[in-house]
N, C-alpha and C positions, 0 to 999 in steps of 0.2 A: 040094609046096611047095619052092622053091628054097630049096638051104644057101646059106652068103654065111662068108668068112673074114675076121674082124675080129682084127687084131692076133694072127694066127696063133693064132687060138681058133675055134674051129667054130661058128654062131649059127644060129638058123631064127629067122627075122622073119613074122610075118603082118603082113598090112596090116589087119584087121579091128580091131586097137585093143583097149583094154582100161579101166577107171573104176573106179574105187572110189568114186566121188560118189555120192549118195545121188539116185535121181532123183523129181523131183516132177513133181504130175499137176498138171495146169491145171486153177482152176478152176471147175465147171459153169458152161454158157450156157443163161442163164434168160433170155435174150432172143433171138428168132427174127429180129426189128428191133430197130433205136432206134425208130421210131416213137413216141411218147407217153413216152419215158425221160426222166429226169432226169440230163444230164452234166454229170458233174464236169472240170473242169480244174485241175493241180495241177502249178504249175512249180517250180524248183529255183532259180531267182533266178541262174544265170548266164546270162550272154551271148545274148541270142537264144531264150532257154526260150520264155518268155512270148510272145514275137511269133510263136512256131512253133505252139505252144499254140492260140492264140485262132484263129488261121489255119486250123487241122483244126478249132475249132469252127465258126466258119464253114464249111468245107467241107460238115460233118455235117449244118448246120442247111439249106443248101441241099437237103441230099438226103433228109433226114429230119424229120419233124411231130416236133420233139423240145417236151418239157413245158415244160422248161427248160434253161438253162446255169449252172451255179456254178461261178465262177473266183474260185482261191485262189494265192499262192504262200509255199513256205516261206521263211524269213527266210535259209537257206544252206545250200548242197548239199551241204556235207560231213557233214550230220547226219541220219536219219530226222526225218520229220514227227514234230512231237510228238503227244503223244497227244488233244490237246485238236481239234488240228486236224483228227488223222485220224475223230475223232467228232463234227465238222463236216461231213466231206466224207461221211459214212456219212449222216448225216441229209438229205443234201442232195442225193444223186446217186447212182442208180441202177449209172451205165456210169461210170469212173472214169480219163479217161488221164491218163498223167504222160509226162515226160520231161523230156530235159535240153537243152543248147541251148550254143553255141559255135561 
């Protein structure tokens, strides 16, 4: 590894980095398809959420026998879904996208 003199102090840098973050696993795919799913859509009510939203379900439902579609939006981005909704969109949908839009 290359030294490097930084303000006439001696350093060793790696490039490989370093975290303290805690890392989370993704989780499990309990579906091989959508085929016969039930998707959710869940926009964040700015700008373009929704129109981007409905447009991948569209996408999905061309390429996929999906059950269904449930489309919701939260009332404002700056807050998690409350809890009533997120136990709307559990009862209602399988596959779950969200995003934001701007």
């Amino acid at each position: 590894m290359d030294r490097m003199t930084l303000a006439g102090m001696e350093a060793v840098l790696s490039p490989e980095g370093s975290s303290s973050a805690k890392q989370h696993k993704l989780a499990p795919r309990r579906f091989k398809t959508l085929d016969g799913v039930r998707l959710g859509l869940l926009g964040n009510s700015k700008l373009n959420a929704d129109a981007v939203l409905l447009a991948i379900g569209d996408l999905l439902k061309e390429r996929y026998a999906l059950e269904s579609v449930f489309i919701r939006s939260k009332p404002t981005f700056s807050k998690p879904a409350a809890n009533d909704q997120v136990e709307e969109m559990l009862a209602n949908a399988d596959v779950l996208v969200t995003g934001v839009g701007d």
